[in-house]
C-alpha positions as CSV (number, residue, x, y, z in Angstrom):
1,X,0.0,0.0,0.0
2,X,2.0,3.1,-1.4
3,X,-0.3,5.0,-3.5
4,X,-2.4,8.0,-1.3
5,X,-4.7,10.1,-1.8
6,X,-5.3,13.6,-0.3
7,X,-8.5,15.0,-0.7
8,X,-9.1,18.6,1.0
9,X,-9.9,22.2,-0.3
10,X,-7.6,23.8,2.1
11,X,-3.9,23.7,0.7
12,X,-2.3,24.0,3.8
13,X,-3.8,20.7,4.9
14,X,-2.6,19.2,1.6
15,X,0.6,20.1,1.5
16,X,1.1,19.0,5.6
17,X,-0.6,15.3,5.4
18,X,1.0,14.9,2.4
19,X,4.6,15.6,3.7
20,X,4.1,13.6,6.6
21,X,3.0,10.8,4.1
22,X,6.2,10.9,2.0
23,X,8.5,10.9,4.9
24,X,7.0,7.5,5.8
25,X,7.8,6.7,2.2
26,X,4.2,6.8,0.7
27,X,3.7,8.2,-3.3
28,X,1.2,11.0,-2.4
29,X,-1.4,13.0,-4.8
30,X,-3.9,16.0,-3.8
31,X,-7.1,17.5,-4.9
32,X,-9.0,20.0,-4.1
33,X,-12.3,19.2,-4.6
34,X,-14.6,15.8,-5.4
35,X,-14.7,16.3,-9.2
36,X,-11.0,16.2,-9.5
37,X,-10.4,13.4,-7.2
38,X,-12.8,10.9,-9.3
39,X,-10.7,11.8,-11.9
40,X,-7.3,10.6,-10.0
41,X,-8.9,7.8,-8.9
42,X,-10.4,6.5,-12.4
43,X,-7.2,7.0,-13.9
44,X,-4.4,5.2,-11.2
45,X,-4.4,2.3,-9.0
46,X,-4.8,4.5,-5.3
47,X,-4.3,2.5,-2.5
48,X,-6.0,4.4,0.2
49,X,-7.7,8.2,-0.4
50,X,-8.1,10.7,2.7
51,X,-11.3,12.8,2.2
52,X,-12.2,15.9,3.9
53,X,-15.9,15.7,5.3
54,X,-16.4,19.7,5.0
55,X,-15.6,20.1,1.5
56,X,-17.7,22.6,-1.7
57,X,-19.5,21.2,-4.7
58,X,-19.8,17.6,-3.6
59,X,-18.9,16.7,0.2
60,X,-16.8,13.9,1.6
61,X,-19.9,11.6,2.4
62,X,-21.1,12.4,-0.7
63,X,-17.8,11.8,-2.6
64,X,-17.7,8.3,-0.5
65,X,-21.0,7.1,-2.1
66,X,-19.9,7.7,-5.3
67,X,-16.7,5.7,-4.9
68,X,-18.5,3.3,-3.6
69,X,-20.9,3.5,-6.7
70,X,-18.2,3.1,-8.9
71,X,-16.8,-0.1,-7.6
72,X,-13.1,2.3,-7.2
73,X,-11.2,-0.4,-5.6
74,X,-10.0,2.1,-3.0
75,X,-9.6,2.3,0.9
76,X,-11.4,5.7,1.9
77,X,-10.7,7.0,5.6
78,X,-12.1,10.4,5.7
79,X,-10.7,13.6,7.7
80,X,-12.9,16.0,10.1
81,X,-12.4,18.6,12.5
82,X,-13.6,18.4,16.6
83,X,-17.1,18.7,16.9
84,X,-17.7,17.1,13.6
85,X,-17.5,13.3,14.5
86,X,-21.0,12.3,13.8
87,X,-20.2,13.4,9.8
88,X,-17.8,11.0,10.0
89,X,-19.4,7.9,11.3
90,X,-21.9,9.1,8.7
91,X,-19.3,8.9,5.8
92,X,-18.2,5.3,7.7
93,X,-21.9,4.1,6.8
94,X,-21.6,5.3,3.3
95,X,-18.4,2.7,2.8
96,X,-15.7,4.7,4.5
97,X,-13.1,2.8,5.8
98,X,-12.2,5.0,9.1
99,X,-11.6,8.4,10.8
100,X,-9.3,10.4,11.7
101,X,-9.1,13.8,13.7
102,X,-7.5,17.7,12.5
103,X,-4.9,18.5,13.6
104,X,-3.1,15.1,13.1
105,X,-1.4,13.5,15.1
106,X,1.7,11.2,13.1
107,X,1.3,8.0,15.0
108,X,-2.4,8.2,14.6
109,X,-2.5,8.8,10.8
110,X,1.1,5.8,10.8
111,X,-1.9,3.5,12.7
112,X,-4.9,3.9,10.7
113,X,-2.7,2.9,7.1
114,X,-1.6,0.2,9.3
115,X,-5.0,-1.6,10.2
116,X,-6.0,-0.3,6.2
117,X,-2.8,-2.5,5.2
118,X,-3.9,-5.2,7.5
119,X,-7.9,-5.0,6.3
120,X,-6.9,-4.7,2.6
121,X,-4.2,-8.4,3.0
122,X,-6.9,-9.7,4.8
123,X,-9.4,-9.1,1.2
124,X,-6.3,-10.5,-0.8
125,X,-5.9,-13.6,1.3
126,X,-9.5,-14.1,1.2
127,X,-9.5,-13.5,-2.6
128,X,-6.4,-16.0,-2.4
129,X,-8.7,-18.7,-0.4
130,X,-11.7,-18.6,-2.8
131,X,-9.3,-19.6,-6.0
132,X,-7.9,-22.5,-3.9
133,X,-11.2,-23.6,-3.0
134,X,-11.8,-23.2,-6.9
135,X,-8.7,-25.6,-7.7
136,X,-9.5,-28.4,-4.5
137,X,-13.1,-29.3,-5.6
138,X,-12.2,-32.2,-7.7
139,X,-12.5,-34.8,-4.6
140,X,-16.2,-34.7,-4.4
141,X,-16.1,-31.0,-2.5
142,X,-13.4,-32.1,-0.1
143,X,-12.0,-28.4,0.8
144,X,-8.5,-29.0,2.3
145,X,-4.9,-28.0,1.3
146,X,-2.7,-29.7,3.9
147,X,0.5,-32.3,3.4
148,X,-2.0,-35.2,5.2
149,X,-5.3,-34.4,3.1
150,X,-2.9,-34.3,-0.1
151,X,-2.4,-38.1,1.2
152,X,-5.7,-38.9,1.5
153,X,-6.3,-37.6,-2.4
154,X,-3.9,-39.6,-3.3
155,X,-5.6,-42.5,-1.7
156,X,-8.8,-41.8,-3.0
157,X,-7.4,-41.9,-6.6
158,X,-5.6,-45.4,-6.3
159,X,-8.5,-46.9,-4.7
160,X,-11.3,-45.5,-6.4
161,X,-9.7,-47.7,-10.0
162,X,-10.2,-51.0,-7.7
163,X,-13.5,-52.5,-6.7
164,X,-12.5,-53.8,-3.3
165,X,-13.7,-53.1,-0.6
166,X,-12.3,-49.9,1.7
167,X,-12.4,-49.0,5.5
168,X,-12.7,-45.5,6.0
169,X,-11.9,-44.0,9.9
170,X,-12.0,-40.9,11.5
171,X,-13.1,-39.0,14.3
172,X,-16.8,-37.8,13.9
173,X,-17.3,-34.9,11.7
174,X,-14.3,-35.6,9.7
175,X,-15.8,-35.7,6.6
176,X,-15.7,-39.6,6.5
177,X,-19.1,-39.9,3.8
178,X,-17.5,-36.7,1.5
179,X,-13.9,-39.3,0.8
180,X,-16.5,-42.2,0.8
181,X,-18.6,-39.9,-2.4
182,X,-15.4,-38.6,-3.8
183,X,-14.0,-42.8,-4.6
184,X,-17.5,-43.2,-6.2
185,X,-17.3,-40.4,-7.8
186,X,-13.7,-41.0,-9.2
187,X,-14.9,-44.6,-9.9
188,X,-15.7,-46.3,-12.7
189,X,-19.0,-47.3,-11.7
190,X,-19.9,-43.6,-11.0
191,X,-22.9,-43.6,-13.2
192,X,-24.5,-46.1,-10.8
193,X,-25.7,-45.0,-7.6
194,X,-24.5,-44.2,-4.2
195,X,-26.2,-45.6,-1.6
196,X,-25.3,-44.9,2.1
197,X,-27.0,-46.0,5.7
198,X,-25.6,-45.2,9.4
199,X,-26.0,-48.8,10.9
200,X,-26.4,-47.4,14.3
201,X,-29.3,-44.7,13.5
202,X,-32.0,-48.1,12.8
203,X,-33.2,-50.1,15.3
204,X,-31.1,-54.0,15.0
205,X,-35.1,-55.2,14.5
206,X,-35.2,-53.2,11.4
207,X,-32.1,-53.4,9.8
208,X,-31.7,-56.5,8.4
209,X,-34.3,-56.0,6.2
210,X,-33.1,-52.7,5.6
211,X,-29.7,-54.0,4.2
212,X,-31.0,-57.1,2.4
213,X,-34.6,-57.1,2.0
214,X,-38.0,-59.0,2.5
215,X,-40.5,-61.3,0.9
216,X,-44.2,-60.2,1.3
217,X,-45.2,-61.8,4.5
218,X,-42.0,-62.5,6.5
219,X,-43.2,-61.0,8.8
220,X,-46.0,-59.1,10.4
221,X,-45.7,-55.4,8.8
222,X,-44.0,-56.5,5.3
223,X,-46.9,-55.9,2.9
224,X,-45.1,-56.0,0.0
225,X,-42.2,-57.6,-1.5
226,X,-38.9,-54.4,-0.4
227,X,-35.7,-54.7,-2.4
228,X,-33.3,-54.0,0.7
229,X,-29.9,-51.3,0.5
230,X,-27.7,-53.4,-1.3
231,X,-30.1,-54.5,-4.4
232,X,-31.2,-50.7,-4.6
233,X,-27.1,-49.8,-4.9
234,X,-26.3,-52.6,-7.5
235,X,-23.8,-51.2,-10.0
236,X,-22.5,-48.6,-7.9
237,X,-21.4,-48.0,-4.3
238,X,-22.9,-48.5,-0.7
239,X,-21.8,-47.1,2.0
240,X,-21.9,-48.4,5.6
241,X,-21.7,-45.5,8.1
242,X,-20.4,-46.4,11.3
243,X,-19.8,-50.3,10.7
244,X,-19.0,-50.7,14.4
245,X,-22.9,-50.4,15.5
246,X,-23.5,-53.3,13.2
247,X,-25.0,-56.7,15.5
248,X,-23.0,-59.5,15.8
249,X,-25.8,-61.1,14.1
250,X,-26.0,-59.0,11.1
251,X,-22.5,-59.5,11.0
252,X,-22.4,-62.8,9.7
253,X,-24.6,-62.5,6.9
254,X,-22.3,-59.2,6.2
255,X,-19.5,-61.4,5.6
256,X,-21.1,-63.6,3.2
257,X,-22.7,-60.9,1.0
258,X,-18.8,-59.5,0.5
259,X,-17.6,-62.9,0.5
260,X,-19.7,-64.3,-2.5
261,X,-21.5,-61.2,-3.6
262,X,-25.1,-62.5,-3.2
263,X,-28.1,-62.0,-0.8
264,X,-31.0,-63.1,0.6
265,X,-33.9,-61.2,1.8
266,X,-35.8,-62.0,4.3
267,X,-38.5,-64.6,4.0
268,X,-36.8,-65.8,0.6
269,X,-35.6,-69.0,-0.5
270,X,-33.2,-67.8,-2.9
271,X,-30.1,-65.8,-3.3
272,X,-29.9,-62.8,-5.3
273,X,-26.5,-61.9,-6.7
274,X,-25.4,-57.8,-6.4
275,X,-22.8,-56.0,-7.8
276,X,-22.0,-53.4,-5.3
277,X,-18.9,-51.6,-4.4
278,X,-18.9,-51.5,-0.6
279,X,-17.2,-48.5,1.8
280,X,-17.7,-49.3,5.5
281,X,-16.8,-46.7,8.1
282,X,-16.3,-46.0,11.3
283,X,-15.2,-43.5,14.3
284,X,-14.7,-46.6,16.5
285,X,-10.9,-49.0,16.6
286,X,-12.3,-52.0,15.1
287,X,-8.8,-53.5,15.9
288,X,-10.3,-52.6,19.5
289,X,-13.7,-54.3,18.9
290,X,-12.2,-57.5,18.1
291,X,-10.2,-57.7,21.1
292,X,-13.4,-57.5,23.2
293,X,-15.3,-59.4,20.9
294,X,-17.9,-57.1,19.8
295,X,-16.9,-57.1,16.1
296,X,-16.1,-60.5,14.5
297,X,-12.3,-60.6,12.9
298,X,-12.7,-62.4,9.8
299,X,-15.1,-59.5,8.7
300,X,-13.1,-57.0,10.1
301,X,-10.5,-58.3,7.9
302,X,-12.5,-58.4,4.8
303,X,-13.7,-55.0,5.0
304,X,-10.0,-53.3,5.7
305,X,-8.4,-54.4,2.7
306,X,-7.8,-50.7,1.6
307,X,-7.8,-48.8,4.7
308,X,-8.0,-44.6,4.3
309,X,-7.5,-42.1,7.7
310,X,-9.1,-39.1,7.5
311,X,-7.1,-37.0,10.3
312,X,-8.8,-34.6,12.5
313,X,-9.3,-31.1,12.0
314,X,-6.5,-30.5,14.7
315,X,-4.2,-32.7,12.9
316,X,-4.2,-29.8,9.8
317,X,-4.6,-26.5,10.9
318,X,-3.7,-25.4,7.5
319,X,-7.4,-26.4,6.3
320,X,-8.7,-24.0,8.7
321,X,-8.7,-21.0,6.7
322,X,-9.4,-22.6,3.3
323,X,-12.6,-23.8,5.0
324,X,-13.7,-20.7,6.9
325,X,-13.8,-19.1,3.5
326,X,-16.1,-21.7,1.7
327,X,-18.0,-21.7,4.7
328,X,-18.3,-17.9,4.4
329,X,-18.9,-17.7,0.8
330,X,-21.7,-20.6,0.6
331,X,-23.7,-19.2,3.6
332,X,-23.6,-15.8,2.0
333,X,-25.4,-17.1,-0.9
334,X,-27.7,-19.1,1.2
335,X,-28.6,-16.6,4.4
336,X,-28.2,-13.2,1.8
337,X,-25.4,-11.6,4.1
338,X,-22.5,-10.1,3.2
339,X,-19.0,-11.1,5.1
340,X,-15.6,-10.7,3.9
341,X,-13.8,-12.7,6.5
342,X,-12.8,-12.0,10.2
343,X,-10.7,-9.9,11.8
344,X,-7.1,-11.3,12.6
345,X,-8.0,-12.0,16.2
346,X,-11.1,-14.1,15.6
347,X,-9.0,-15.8,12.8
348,X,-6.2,-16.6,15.9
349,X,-8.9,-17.8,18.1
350,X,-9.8,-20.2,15.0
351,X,-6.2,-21.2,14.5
352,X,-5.8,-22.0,18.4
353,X,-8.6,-24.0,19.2
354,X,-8.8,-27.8,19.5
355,X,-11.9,-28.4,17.4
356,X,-13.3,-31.7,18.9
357,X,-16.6,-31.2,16.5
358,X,-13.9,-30.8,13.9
359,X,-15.0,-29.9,10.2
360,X,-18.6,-30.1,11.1
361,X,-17.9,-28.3,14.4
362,X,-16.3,-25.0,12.2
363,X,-18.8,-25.0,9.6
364,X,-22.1,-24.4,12.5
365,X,-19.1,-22.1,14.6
366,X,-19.1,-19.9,11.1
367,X,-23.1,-19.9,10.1
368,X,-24.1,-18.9,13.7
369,X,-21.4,-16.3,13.7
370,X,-22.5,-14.6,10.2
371,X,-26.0,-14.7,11.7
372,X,-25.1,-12.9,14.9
373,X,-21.8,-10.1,13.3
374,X,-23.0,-6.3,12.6
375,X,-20.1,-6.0,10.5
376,X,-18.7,-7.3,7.5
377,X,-15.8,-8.9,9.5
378,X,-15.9,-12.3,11.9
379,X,-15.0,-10.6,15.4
380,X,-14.1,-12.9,18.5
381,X,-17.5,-11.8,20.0
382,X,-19.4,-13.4,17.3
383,X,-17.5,-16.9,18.2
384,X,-19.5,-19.4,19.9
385,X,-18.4,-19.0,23.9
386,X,-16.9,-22.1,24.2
387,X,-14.3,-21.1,21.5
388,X,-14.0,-17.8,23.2
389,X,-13.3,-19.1,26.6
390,X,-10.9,-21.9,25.2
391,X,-8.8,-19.4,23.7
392,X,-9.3,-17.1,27.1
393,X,-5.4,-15.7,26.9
394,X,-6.1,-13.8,29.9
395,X,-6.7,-16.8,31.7
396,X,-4.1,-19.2,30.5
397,X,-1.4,-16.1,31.0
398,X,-2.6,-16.5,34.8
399,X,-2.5,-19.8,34.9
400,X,1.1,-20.4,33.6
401,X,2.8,-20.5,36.8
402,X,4.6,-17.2,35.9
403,X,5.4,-15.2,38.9
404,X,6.7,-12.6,36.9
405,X,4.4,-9.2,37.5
406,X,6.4,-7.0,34.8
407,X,5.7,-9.8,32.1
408,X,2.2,-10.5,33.2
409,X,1.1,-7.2,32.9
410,X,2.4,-6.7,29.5
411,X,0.8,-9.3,28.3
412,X,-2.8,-8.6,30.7
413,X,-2.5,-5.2,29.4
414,X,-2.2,-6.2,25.6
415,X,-4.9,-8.6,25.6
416,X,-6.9,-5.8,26.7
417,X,-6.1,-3.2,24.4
418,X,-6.9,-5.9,21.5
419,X,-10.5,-6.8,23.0
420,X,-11.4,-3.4,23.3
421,X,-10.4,-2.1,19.8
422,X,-12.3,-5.4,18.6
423,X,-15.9,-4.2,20.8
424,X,-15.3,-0.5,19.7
425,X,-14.5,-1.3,15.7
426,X,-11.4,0.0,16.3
427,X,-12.1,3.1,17.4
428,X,-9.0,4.1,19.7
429,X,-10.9,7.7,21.5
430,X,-13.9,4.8,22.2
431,X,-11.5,2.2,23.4
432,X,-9.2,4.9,25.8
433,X,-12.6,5.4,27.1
434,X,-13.3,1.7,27.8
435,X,-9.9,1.1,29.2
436,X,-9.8,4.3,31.2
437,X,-6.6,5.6,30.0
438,X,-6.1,8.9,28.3
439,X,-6.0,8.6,24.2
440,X,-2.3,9.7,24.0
441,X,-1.3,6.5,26.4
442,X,-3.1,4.4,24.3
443,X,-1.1,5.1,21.5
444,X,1.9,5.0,22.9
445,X,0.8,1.5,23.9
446,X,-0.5,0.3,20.7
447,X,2.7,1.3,19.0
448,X,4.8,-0.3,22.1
449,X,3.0,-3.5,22.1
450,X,2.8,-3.7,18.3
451,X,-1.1,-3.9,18.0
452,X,-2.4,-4.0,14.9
């Protein structure tokens, strides 16, 4: 961010901003009133402009709304006197980016480019994020762009040319059916269909002839002759959610359908052959379940002959970002809001937590915050509470066994000037006021502490 903008009919305040600016090695243009600065702006690439609220002909809120009407790709933080605040929150609901004060102070004006450098990488990386998510949709919508999903892609395309059968495993929320979709998908019988059932959702009275079928009359409620899960997937792919809730009893019939590739429904004399591609998974160890004799071994083996891991969302924190951004551009579309991202701290209190829900855990995390932001940015606040208090740095700083005071209070007292920028928009006069400190100590902090 080099290119700046000065917009002011005073000369004096031109040729003073813009003298500051170049001594802190920003390229710098003036003009004095709106008509010219549309001009400046339509012609070059500017970075950031600084408008005067008070201006003749067109004013600064005025000049914002046309900017923004244009679709000028440029940062606007406008410029008012004392006692003319209100004018510019008002130019900050037209599309202004921020505020500042006459007479300036340096550090104040060095400060506000800062956080406009920090919002504008933050639109880039975002921009960055959506052409990724672009390039990693070919596994069946699987967003991810870490060294141990890159493995499991390469998994799913060796596997997905065979017909046997594959173990998939994984935490819950994992993602465990989108890798089972993406092999069919990749497959060769992916014009057939996919077929997929959670053995532990039906009742073990039901599921038998859910998975194989009855004859009219088997038993008291079957009316009608009902092909069962693996006739209705024939030529494609079935996929057995959560394998490990399957009976011991079912188990056995299991073994023979994958053994011999027929089955029998219920109340039928005969056997029916199927041609069916069959993906078990499960969050549970089978390896485990053998051992206490809950899941029979010879099946076990027959269904892991091409195991795939899907790790946990902790396990590839690089993922995070990729998916908060399809998260945040699908649920724009769906709930009509309009989020660009979230603010670096919300984005660190992302990064930091442990994510036990994992994928399916961020993607609710992200829809409830978009319902409950006022802004166009994610903030900590909007963050369900248990992510909040998990990444309570306040807290843990206290709890670290630390006895020192001096380093303790640094790091109280940053933490503090971080939430409350965050609750005021970063607002510094509003935040001082919060932290009951004077507006010239705050600066001096946020410059000591580095806070951006």
């Amino acid at each position: 961010m080099k290119r700046i903008l000065v917009v002011d009919d005073e000369e004096s305040i031109r040729i003073s901003l813009c003298a500051m600016l170049a001594r802190h090695g920003y390229h710098t243009e003036s003009a004095d009133r709106a008509s010219a600065a549309l001009e400046i702006l339509e012609e070059k690439n500017v970075d950031v402009a600084f408008i005067d609220v008070r201006m003749p002909e067109m004013d600064g809120i005025e000049l914002t709304r046309e900017i923004v009407a244009r679709k000028i790709n440029t940062t606007v933080i406008v410029m008012s006197a004392y006692g003319s605040v209100d004018n510019a929150i008002e130019a900050m609901k037209a599309g202004a980016y921020d505020y500042i004060t006459k007479p300036f102070k340096t550090d104040e004006v060095v400060l506000t480019l800062a956080k406009a450098q920090e919002r504008e990488n933050l639109r880039r990386e975002n921009t960055r994020l959506r052409a990724q998510v672009v390039q990693k949709a070919d596994f069946g919508g699987i967003i991810a762009d870490s060294p141990a999903m890159d493995r499991v892609f390469k998994l799913i395309s060796k596997v997905a040319e065979v017909r046997s059968t594959v173990l998939i495993t994984g935490e819950s929320g994992t993602g465990k059916e989108l890798v089972a979709r993406a092999i069919h998908d990749n497959s060769s019988g992916c014009d057939g269909p996919f077929v997929a059932v959670n053995c532990g959702a039906i009742p073990e009275t039901l599921l038998e002839s859910e998975l194989f079928g009855h004859r009219r009359g088997a038993f008291t409620d079957a009316h009608s002759d009902k092909p069962g899960l693996f006739s209705e997937a024939s030529g494609g792919t079935l996929l057995l959610d959560e394998i490990g809730e399957l009976p011991l009893v079912l188990q056995v019939k299991m073994l023979r359908v994958l053994q011999d590739g027929v089955v029998r429904r219920l109340g039928d004399t005969r056997d029916e052959a199927v041609d069916v591609r069959v993906i078990a998974a499960t969050l549970k160890n089978l390896e485990d379940e053998v051992a206490a004799g809950t899941f029979r071994e010879d099946l076990y083996y027959r269904l892991n002959v091409l195991p795939i891991h899907v790790p946990a969302l902790r396990e590839r924190p690089e993922d995070i970002a990729l998916l908060v951004d399809y998260f945040i551009k699908r649920n724009n579309a769906r709930l009509d809001n309009r989020v660009d991202g979230l603010t670096p701290d919300a984005r660190k209190m992302l990064l930091s937590y442990k994510w036990p829900g994992n994928v399916r855990e961020l993607e609710n995390a992200i829809e409830r915050a978009m319902v409950l932001t006022d802004g166009d940015l994610i903030t900590p606040e909007d963050l369900p509470e248990k992510i909040q208090q998990a990444s309570d740095f306040i807290g843990n700083t206290l709890a670290s066994g630390d006895l020192s005071i001096k380093k303790t209070v640094r790091a109280i007292e940053e933490e503090l000037i971080r939430r409350a920028l965050v609750k005021t928009g970063g607002n510094r006069t509003k935040a001082a006021k919060i932290l009951e400190i004077s507006h010239r100590a705050l600066l001096y902090k946020i410059k000591q502490y580095g806070v951006s």
